[in-house]
N, C-alpha and C positions, 0 to 999 in steps of 0.2 A: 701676306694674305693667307689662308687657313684655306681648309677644307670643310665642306659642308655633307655630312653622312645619315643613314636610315639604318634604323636600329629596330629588329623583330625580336618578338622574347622581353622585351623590358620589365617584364612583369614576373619573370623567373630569374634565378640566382646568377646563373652566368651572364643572362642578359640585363639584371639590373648593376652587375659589376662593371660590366661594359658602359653602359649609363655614365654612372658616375664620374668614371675616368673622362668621358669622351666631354663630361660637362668641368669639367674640371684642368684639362688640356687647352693649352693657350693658343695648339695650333689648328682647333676645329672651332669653325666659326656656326657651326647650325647643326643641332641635330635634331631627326625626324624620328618620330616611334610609330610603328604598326601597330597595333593590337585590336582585342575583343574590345578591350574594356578600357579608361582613361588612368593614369598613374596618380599617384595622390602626390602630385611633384609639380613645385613651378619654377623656374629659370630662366634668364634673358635667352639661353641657346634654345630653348628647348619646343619644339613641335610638337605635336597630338595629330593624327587622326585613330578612329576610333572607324575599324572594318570588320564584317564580319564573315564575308565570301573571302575565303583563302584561294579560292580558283578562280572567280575573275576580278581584277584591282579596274577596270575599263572606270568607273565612276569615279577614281580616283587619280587617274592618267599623270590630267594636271600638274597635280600637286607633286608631282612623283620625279618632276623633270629637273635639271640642273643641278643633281650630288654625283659627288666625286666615290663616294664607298659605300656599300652596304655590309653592316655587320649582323649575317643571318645566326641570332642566336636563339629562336623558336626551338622546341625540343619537346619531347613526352616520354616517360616511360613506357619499355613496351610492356611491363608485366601485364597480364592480363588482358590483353589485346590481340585481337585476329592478326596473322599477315595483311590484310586485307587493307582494315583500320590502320595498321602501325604504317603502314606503306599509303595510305593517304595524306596522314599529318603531317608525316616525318617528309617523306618525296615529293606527292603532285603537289602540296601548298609551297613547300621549299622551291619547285621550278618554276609553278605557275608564276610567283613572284620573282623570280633571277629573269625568268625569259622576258617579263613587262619591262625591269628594268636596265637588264642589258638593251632591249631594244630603243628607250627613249633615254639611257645615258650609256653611248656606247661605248666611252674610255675611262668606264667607272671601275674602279676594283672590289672584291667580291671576298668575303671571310665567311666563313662555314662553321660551327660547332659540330662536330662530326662525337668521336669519342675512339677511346683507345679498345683496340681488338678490331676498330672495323673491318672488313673486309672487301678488299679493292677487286677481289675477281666474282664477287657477286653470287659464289656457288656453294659456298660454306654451306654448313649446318645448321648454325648461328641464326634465326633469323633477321635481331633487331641489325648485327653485321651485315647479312648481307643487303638490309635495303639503306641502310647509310652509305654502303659501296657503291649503290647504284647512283646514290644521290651525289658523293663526292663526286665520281667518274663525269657526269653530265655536267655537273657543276665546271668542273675543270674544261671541261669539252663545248661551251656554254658561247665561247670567245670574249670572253673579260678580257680588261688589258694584262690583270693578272690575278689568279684566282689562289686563295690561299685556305685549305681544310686543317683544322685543329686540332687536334687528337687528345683532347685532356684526358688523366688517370683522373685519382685522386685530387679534389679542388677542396681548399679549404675554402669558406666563406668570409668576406672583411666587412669593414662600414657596416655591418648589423644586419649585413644580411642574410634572411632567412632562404630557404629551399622551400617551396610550396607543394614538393611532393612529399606527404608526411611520413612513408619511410625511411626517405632520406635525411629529412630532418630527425627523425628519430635517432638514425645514425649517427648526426653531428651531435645531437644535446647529449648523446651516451656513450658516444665511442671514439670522438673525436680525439681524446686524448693518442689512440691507435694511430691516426692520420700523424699527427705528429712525433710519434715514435718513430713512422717508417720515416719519413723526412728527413729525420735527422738521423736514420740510419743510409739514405737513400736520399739525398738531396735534390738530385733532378729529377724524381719519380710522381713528384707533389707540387701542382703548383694553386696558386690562390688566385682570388677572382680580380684583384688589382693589376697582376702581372698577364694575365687574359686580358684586360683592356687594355693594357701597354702595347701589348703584342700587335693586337689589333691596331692599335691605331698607329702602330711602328710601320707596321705592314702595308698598312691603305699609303703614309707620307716617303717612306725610304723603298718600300719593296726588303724582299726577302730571298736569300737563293734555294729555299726546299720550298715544294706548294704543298706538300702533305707533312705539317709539325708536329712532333711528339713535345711530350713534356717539358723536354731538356731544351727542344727550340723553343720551347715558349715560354721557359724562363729567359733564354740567352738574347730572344724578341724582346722581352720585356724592357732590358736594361740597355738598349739601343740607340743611339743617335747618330746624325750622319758622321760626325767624329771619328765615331769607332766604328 
């Protein structure tokens, strides 16, 4: 019997990587997507609801009860963004929803997209660092059975998928060759959006021994099973 997981973000690159994998894994029996809007996607596994309040899910309780993992892959850039804003999107929506669901699945495990550089002591200079540190830290401190934050660099994008922030995709359609240069000078520096849903869903069924992954664990997450 599998696991049945909820998945934030599906509408952006890391989280529709995570997607696919987790509908495509033989050992997840359900997956649930959060979002604004509906996915142009249909699947035996696959869930919908469609929210728009990030700070209270109460009209949606319900629905929200009986999964094993949540993989929080919701994200924004900060460019251009107050502290203010970036630490609403990025922190109160990311807990509002950890604390509903830890409370109605209390021995659920808990994945984070955080990103590399954050910063865990909260005090940096850094701003979009330091409010991902706050959010990792609470996250962790949250009481999941076990909480695991991701630290991607560089992500190549697979399965065709696109980045919906269009600098970033400007970056892939022009410069991606770069990405692939470091890689292959720098193997574990780079990882791609398959080996983040691997990771992920290695994490949610075996566990993991570091809660905070760079690169190099989320390649070595990726290619996992209880075997090895």
């Amino acid at each position: 019997m599998g696991i049945k997981v909820i998945i934030t973000g599906a509408t952006g690159m890391i989280g529709k990587g995570v997607l696919l994998e987790c509908l495509d894994h033989q050992e997840i029996d359900m997956v649930l997507t959060i979002g604004r809007s509906a996915l142009d996607l249909a699947h035996p596994k696959l869930q919908q609801i469609v929210h728009t309040d990030f700070l209270n899910y109460t009209s949606i309780e319900d629905q929200l009860k009986g999964f094993d993992a949540c993989f929080l892959c919701m994200g924004i850039s900060a460019a251009g963004l107050s502290e203010k804003k970036y630490r609403t999107i990025t922190y109160d929506y990311t807990l509002s929803l950890a604390k509903t669901l830890h409370h109605l699945n209390p021995k659920m495990i808990c994945t984070y997209v955080s990103g590399a550089g954050t910063d865990s002591t909260e005090k940096g200079r850094t701003m979009w660092a330091r409010v991902k540190g706050k959010t990792e830290n609470d996250l962790l401190d949250l009481g999941f059975r076990q909480a695991y934050m991701f630290r991607p660099g560089a992500i190549i994008p697979l399965r065709g998928i696109k980045s919906r922030t269009k600098s970033y995709q400007f970056l892939y359609d022009y410069f991606m060759w770069l990405v692939k240069l470091v890689k292959t000078i720098s193997p574990n520096s780079v990882v791609n959006t398959t080996q983040i849903g691997l990771a992920m869903i290695h994490a949610a069924l075996h566990g993991y021994e570091k809660k905070i992954l760079t690169p190099k664990d989320i390649i070595n997450l990726s290619k996992r099973n209880p075997a090895n």
